[in-house]
C-alpha angles and dihedrals in degrees: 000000000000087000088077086073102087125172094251090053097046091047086040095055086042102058094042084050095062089037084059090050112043078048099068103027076056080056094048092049099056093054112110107258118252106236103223096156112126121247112251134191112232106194084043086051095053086038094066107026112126106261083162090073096047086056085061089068103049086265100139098191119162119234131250090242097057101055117117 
């Protein structure tokens, strides 16, 4: 049973294994992305973050509040 393995087949069925597969991963790549990032708001976003934190460290930064 196992004699029918021969190096060419083995080498045969290999090759058109990878064939097979760079094909359709070249498929996969070509499809358009799906865009699931989330939506953020950027001016809410620099509005909360945590300047409290940044004085900790001897980072003296002004908030976006107290600008003139």
């Amino acid at each position: 049973m196992t004699e029918i393995f021969t190096v060419e087949i083995i080498l045969a069925t290999a090759i058109i294994g990878n064939s097979a597969l760079v094909t359709i991963m070249g498929f996969l790549m070509m499809r358009e992305p799906k865009d699931q990032r989330l939506k953020v708001d950027l001016d809410a976003f620099i509005r909360n973050a945590p300047y409290h934190r940044l004085r900790e460290i001897g980072i003296v930064v002004e908030e976006p509040d107290q600008k003139p």
